[in-house]
C-alpha positions in Angstrom: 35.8 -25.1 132.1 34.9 -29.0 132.3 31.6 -30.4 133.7 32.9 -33.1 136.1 32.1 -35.8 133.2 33.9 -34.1 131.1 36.7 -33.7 133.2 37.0 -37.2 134.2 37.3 -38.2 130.3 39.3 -35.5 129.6 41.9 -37.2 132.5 41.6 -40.6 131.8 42.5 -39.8 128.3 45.8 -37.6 129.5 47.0 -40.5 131.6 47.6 -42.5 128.9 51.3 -43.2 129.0 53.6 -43.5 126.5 55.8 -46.3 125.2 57.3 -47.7 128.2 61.0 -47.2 128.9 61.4 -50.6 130.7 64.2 -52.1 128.7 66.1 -49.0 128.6 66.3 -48.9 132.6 66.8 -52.8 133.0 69.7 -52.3 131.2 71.2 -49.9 132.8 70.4 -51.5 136.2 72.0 -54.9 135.0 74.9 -52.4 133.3 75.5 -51.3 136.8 75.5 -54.8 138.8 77.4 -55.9 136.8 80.3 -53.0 136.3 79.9 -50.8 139.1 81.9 -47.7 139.1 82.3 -48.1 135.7 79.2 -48.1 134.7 78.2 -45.1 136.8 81.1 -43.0 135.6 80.2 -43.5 131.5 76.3 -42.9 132.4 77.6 -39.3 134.2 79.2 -38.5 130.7 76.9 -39.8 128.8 74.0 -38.2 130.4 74.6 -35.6 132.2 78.0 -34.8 130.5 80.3 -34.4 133.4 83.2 -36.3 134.0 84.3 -36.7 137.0 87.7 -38.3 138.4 86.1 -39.4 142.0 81.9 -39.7 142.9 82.1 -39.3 145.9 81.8 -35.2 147.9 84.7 -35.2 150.5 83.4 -35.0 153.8 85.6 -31.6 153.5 83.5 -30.4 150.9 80.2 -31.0 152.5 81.4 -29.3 156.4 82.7 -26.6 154.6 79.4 -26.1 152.1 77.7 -24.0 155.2 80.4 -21.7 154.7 79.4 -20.9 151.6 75.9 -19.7 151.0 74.5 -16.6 152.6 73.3 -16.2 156.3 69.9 -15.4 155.9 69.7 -19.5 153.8 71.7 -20.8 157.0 68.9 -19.5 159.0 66.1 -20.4 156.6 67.4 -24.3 156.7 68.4 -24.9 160.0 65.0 -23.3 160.5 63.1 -25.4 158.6 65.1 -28.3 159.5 64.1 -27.8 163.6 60.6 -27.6 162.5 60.8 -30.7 160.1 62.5 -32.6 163.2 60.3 -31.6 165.9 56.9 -32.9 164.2 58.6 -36.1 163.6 59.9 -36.5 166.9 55.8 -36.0 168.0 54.2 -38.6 165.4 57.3 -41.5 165.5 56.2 -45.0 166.4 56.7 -46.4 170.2 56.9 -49.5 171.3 53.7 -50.7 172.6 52.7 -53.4 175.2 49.2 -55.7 175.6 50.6 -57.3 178.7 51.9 -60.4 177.1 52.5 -59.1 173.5 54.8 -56.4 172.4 55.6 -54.5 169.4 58.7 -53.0 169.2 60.3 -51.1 166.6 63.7 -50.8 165.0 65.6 -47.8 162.8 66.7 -49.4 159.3 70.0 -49.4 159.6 71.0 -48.0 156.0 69.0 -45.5 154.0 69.5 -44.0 150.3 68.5 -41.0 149.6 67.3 -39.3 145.8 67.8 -35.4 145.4 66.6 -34.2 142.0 69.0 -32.0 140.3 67.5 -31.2 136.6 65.4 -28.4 136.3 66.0 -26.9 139.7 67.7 -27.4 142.8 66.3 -29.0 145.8 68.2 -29.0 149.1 64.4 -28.5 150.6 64.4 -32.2 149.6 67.4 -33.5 151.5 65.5 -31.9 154.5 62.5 -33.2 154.1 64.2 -36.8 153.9 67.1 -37.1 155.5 65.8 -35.4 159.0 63.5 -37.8 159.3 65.6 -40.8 159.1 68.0 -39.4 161.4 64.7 -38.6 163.5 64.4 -42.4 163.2 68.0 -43.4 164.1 69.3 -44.5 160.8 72.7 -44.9 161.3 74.3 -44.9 157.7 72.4 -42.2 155.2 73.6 -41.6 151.8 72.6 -39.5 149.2 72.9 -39.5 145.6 72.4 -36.8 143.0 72.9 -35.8 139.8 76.6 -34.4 139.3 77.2 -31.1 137.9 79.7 -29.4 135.9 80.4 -26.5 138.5 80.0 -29.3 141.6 77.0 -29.9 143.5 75.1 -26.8 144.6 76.2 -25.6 148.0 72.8 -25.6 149.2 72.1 -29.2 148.7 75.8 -30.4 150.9 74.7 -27.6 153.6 71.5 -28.9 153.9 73.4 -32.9 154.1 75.2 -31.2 156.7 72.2 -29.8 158.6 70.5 -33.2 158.1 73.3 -35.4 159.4 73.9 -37.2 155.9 76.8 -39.2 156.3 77.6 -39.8 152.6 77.0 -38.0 149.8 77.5 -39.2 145.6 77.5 -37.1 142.3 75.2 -39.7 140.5 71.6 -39.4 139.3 69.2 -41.2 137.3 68.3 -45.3 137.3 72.1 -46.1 137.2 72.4 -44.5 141.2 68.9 -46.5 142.2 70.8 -49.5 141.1 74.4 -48.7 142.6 71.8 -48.0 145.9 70.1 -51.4 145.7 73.5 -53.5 144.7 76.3 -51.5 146.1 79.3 -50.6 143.7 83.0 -50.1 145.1 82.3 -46.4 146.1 78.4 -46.7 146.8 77.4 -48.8 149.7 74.4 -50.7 149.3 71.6 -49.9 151.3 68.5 -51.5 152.5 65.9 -48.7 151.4 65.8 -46.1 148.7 63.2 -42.7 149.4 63.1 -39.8 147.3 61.3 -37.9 144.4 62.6 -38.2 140.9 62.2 -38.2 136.9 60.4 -41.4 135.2 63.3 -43.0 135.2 64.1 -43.0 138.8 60.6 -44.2 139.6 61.0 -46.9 137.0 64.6 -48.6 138.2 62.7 -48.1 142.0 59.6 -50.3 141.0 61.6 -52.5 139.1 64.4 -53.0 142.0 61.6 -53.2 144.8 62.2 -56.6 146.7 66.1 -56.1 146.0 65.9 -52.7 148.0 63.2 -50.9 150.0 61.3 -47.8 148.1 59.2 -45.3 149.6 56.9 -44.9 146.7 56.2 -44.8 142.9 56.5 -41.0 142.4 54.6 -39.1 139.1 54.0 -35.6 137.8 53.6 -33.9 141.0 50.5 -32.2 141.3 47.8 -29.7 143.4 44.2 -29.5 143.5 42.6 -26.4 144.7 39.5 -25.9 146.1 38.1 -22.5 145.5 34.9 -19.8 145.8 33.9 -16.6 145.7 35.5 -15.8 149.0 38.8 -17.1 147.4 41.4 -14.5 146.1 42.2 -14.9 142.3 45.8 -13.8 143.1 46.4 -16.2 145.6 44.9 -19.3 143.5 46.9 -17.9 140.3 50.3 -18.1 142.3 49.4 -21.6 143.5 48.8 -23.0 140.2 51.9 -21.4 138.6 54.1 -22.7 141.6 53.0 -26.3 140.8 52.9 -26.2 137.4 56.7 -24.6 137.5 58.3 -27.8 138.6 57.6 -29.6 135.7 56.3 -29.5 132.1 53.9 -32.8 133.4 53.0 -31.1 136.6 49.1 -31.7 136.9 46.9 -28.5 138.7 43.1 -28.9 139.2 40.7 -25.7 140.1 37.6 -27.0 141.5 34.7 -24.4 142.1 31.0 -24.3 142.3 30.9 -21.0 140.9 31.8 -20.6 137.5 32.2 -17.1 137.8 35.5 -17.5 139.8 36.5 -20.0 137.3 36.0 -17.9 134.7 38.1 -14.9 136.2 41.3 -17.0 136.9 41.1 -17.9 133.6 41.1 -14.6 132.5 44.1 -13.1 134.3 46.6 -16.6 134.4 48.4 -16.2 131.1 49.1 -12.8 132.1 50.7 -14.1 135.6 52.7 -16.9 132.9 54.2 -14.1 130.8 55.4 -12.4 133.9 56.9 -15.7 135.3 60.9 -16.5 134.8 60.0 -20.1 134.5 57.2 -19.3 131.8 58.6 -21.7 129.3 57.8 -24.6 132.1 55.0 -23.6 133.5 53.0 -22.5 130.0 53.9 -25.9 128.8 52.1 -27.6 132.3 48.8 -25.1 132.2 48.3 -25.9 128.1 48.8 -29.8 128.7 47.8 -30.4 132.5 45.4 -27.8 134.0 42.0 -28.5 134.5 39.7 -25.8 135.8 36.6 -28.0 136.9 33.0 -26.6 137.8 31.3 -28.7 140.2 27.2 -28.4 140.8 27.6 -28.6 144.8 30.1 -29.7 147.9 29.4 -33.1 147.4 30.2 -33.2 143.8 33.5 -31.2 144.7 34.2 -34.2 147.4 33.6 -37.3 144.6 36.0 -35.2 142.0 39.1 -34.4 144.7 38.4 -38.6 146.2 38.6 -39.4 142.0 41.8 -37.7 141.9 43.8 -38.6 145.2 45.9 -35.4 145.0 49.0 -35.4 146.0 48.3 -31.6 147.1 44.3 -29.8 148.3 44.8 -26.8 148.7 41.0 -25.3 150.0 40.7 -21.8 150.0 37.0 -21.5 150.6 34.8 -19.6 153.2 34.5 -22.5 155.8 37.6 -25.3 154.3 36.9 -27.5 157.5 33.9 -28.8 155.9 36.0 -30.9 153.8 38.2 -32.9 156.8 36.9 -36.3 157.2 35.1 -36.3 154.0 38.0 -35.7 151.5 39.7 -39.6 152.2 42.4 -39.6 149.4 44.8 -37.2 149.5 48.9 -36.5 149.9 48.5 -33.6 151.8 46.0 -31.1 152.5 46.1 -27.3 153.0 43.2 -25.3 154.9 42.8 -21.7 154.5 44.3 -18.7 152.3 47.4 -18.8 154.5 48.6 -22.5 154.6 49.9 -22.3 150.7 51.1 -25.8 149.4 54.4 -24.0 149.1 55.0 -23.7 152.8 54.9 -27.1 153.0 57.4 -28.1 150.6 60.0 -26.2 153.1 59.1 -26.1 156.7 55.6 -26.9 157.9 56.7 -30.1 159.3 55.6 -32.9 157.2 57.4 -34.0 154.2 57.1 -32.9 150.6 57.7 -36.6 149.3 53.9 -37.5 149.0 52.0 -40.1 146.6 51.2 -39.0 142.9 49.4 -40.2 140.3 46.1 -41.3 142.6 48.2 -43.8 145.0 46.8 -41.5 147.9 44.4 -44.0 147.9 46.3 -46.5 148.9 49.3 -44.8 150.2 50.6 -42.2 152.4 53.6 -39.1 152.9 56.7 -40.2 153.9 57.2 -39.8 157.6 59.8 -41.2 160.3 57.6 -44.2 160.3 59.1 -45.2 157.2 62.0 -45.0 158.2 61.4 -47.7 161.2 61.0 -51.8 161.0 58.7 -53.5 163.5 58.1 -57.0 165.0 55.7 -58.5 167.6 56.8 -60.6 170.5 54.7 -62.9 172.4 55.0 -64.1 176.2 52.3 -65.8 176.8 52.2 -67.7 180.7 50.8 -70.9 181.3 46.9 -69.0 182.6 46.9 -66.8 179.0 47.7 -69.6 176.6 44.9 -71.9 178.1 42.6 -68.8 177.9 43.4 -68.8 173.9 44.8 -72.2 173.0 40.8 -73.9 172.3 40.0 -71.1 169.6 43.5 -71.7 168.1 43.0 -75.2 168.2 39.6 -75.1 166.8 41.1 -73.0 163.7 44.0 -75.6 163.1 41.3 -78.2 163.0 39.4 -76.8 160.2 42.3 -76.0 158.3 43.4 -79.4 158.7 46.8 -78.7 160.2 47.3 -82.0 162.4 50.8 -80.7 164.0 49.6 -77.0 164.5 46.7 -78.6 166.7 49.1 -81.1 168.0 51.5 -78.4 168.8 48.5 -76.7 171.0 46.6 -79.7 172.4 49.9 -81.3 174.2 49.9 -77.3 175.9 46.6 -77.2 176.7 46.2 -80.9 178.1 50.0 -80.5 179.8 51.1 -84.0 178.2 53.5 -86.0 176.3 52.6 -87.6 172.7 55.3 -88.6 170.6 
């Protein structure tokens, strides 16, 4: 149990990372450039130790995925799919008019998409991706993903099916970020790259940014939970273990004024571990990366989840509005006993792809919005300019710009000066 102090030295101190991998990744990404297929194909061996004769999935193999998983997962993603589409459809940008000025957005026209295939599979993530560019219009959307020896997991093609993916490429790691962001003779290059992955993916994305578009730098996913004595200790345990179960780095925080509570979930998690299929995972995660965290009042609770910028709140205390409006940084947040983080990394609505690592405070989820390109226009008639032109002229002057005001003044005064 940490004093809020303690905890914050305690964190700073985790975050420390290791050496960083930087070369590694640039030479890959210059490998790839500058080879292409060939480059991908000796990375699939050499890292994932498939090898494969073509990367691309037919467009066969991906119709005919639905065939092949059960009924009831059908359901479950077309399901989840209809509900991912429909709140994008509800929060997507319009075009919007002051009269004389406009701002008008456009769908990207080609997207990349990254679907993590190491420790488990995730066609939740091509959902919570691709719908929304294709919510978006995005004409051309290709997905890459680590290649298997059995063949991409059914799931993960009949969700690209669901989604509308058009393209989809046995290829993971930095080596597919940088056949995204150049184009190879198989991959197409593309103008923006979304999607969760190892430290490797995030590293080729940050270092390609500028070539290619990026949603985000993506870390150790991770939940904050907000809990008292109102809270159920079985409910919280679950939480934490299905966070800390995605990854041996996955961060959970349990944040409570009462110590009592604090002390109880303590008591009864390793049990909940030892029962867990994934225990190897998730004991590794709770011994490195949990932090149980007694705070002296609400508003000590609100500096310590602001301090963190969670990707996940989960708050599962007697009145959990209390905290909207006051809580600022955060991925996502989850009110109430019966709005688990895990229902929305499959079909609440809004993506699972939030920020990590504390860029909540300056970042946000991925939405349709991403997904979408905007200018301004301006038509200004003869009536609005002259309203404006003085102040504009006034600014040039001070800035010393002699042709900006020049460019206004022979407006304003309906003249010629050459």
């Amino acid at each position: 149990m940490l004093s809020k102090t303690e905890f914050k030295q305690k964190f700073e101190q985790d975050c420390i990372t290791e050496a960083s991998h930087t070369e590694n990744v640039k030479n890959i990404i210059n490998d790839v450039k500058e080879n292409k297929d060939n480059a991908l194909f000796k990375y699939n061996e050499k890292f994932d130790n498939v090898k494969l004769e073509n990367l691309e999935v037919s467009k066969q193999e991906i119709e005919n995925s639905i065939n092949l998983i059960s009924e009831e997962l059908k359901q479950a993603l077309m399901n989840s799919h209809e509900n991912i589409k429909t709140f994008q459809q509800k929060i997507k940008h319009e075009n919007v008019t002051t009269g004389q000025t406009y701002q008008l957005y456009h769908p990207i026209e080609k997207v990349g998409i990254y679907v993590p295939g190491g420790k488990a599979s995730y066609p939740s993530t091509v959902l919570m991706t691709a719908t929304l560019a294709k919510v978006a219009d995005v004409k051309e959307i290709t997905v890459v993903t680590p290649p298997q020896k059995d063949g991409i997991n059914s799931a993960i093609l009949a969700a690209c099916y669901i989604a509308g993916v058009n393209r989809v490429f046995q290829v993971g790691g930095a080596q597919s970020i940088a056949a995204l962001a150049y184009g190879t003779e198989t991959i197409p290059k593309v103008d923006k790259i979304v999607g969760p992955g190892n430290q490797f993916v995030s590293l080729s994305k940050q270092l390609l940014y500028g070539v290619v578009g990026i949603d985000q730098i993506a870390g150790p996913s991770e939940i904050a939970i907000i809990a008292d004595d109102y809270s159920n200790v079985d409910y919280i345990i679950q939480d934490i273990l299905a966070q800390a179960e995605h990854d041996e780095k996955a961060r959970t925080f349990l944040i409570s004024t009462d110590k009592s509570f604090l002390t109880k979930v303590s008591q009864n998690l390793q049990k909940a571990i030892d029962a867990s299929p994934r225990k190897e995972i998730i004991e590794k995660s709770i011994s490195d990366y949990h932090y149980p965290i007694h705070t002296v009042d609400t508003n000590e609770t609100i500096d310590i989840v602001n301090y963190i910028a969670p990707e996940h709140l989960s708050i599962q205390t007697t009145d959990p509005s209390i905290y909207i409006g006051k809580v600022k940084y955060v991925g996502a947040m989850f009110l109430g006993q019966y709005s688990p983080e895990a229902i929305g990394d499959y079909s609440a609505g809004p993506s699972h792809v939030l920020p990590t690592d504390q860029t909540a405070r300056f970042s946000n989820g991925l939405t349709v919005n991403d997904f979408l390109t905007s200018h301004s226009v301006i038509h200004l008639d003869e009536y609005a300019f002259q309203k404006i032109a003085p102040s504009a002229i006034k600014i040039a002057d001070e800035e010393g710009l002699y042709q900006h005001k020049k460019s206004l003044e022979i407006r304003l005064n309906n003249n010629k000066e050459y």
